[in-house]
C-alpha positions in Angstrom: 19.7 25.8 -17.8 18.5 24.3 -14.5 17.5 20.5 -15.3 16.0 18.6 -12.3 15.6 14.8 -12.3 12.9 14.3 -9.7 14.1 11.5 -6.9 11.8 9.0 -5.7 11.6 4.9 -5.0 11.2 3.7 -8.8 14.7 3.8 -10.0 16.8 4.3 -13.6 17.6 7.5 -12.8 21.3 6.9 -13.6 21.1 6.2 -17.2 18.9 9.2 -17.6 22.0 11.3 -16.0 24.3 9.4 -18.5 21.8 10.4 -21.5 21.8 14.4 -20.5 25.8 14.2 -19.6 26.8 13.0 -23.2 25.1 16.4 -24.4 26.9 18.3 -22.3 24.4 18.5 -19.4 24.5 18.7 -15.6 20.6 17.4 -13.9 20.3 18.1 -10.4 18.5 14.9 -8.6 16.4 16.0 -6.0 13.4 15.4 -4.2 13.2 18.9 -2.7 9.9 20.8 -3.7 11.3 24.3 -3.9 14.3 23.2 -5.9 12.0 20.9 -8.2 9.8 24.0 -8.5 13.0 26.4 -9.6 14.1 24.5 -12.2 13.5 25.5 -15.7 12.8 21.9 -16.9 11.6 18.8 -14.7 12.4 15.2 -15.7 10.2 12.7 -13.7 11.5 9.0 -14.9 10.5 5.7 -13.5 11.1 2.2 -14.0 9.1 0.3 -11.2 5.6 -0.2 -10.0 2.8 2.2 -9.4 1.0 2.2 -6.4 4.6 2.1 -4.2 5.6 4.9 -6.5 2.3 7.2 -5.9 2.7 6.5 -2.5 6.3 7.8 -1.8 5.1 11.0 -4.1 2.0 11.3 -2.1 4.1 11.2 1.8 6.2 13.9 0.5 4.1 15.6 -1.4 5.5 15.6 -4.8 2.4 14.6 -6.2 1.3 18.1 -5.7 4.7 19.6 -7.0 4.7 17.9 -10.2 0.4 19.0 -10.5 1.6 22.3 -9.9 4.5 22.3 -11.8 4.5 25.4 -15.0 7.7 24.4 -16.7 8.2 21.9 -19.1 7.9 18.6 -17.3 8.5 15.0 -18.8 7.7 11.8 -17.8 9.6 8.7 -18.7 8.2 5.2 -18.6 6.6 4.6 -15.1 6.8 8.6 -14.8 4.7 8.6 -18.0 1.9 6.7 -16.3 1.7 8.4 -13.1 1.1 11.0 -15.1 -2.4 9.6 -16.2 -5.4 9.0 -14.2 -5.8 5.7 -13.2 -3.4 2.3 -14.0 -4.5 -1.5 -13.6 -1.0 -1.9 -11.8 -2.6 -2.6 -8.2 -5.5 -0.5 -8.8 -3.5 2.8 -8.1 -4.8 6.0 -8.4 -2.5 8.2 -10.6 -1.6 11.9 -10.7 -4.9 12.6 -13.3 -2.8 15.4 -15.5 -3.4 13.3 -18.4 -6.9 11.8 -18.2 -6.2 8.5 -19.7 -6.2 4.9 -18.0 -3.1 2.7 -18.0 -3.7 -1.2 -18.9 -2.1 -4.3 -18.6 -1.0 -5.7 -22.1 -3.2 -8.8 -22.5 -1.6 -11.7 -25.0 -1.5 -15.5 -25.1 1.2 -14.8 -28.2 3.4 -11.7 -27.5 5.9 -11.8 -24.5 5.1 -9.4 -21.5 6.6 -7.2 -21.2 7.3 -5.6 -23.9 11.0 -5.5 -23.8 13.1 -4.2 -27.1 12.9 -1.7 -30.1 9.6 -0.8 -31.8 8.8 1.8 -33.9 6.8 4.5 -32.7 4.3 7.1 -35.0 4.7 10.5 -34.5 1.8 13.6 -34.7 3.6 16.8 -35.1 4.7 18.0 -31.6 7.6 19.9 -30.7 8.6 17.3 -28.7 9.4 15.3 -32.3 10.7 17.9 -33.9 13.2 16.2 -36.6 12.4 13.1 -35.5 11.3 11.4 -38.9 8.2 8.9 -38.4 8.8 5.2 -38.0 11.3 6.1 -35.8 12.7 3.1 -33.6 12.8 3.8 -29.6 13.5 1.2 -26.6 11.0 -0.2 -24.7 10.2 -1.9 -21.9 7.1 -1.7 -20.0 4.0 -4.5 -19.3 1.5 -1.7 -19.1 0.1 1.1 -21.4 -1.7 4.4 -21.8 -4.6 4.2 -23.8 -5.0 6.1 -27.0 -6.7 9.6 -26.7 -6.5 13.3 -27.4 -3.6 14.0 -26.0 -1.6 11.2 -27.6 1.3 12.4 -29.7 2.8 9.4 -30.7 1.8 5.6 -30.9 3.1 2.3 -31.1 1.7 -1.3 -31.2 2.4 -4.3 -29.6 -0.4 -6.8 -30.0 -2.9 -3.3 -29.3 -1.8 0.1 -30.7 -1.5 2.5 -27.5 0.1 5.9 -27.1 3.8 6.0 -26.4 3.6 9.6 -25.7 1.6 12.2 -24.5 1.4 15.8 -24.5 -0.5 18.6 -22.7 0.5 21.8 -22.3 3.8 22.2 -20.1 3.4 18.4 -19.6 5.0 15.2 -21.7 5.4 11.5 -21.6 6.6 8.9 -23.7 6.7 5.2 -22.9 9.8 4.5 -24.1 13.3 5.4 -22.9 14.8 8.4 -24.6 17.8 8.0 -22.5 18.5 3.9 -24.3 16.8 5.5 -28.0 20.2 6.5 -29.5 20.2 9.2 -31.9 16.1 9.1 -32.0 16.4 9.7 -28.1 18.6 11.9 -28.1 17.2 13.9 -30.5 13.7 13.7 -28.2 15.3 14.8 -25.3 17.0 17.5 -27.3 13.7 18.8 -28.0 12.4 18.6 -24.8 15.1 20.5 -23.4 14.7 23.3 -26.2 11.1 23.8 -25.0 
């Protein structure tokens, strides 16, 4: 199976690599549309800030590649909400595959960001296939997808908001698969089965 970590300025890639190599897997990281378009799954992570990250997609056109993209495609953290239409992060405009806005968590009481293990609540999906609800998954982000139909799983923190999405050949999930232990691995198990 071709796996293809997509390479662009918002980093973490390297734990992601880690993640897929202690289940026996070899991801290509590239940044080269026809290679990111050949592969049989696409893994678009992120940790970083929005509108410098839509910006490097935009100059190289990846923001078209991962719109056009027909294989099973999942976005990770800041690849998450690039995915959706719109985030508060420096009023960036966002890839729109997932019409949904991404907010700023606002709290006088809970620390931001969000950085730790929460449990998340899972809507069957294949994506959590034998992953039991309740379910604890790392976190750490200061921004959030609201809920909406295309929400597959949910967390709170101070506001309940969707910690993944899911849309026909595309995913997302908030947290980090790749730190999640077993629950992670298990995710990304899934995702890879698609």
């Amino acid at each position: 199976m071709n796996t293809v970590i997509i390479k662009y300025n918002a980093g973490n890639i390297q734990s992601v690599i880690f993640a897929l190599e202690r289940m026996g897997l070899q991801a290509t990281v590239t940044d080269d549309k026809e290679s990111i378009l050949a592969a049989d799954k696409i893994i678009f992570p992120g940790v970083g800030e929005a509108s410098t990250a839509m910006q490097y997609l935009r100059e190289r056109k990846l923001d078209e590649v991962i719109r056009n993209a027909k294989q099973p495609l999942l976005g990770i953290c800041l690849g998450m909400q690039l995915l959706c239409a719109h985030s508060e992060e420096n009023d960036t405009e966002c890839l729109n595959i997932f019409d949904v806005k991404v907010k700023r968590f606002e709290s006088d009481t809970l620390k931001i960001p969000q950085i730790g293990w929460n449990n998340i609540h899972v809507k069957p999906s294949d994506l959590f296939k034998n992953v039991p609800d309740n379910s604890y998954c790392y976190f750490v982000h200061s921004y959030y997808a609201e809920l909406n139909p295309h929400t597959i799983a949910s967390a709170n923190y101070g506001t309940t908001f969707s910690c993944a999405l899911g849309k026909n050949n595309f995913y997302g999930v908030q947290f980090h698969p790749e730190k999640s232990a077993d629950t992670g691995e298990q995710i990304l198990k899934n995702f890879l089965s698609l």
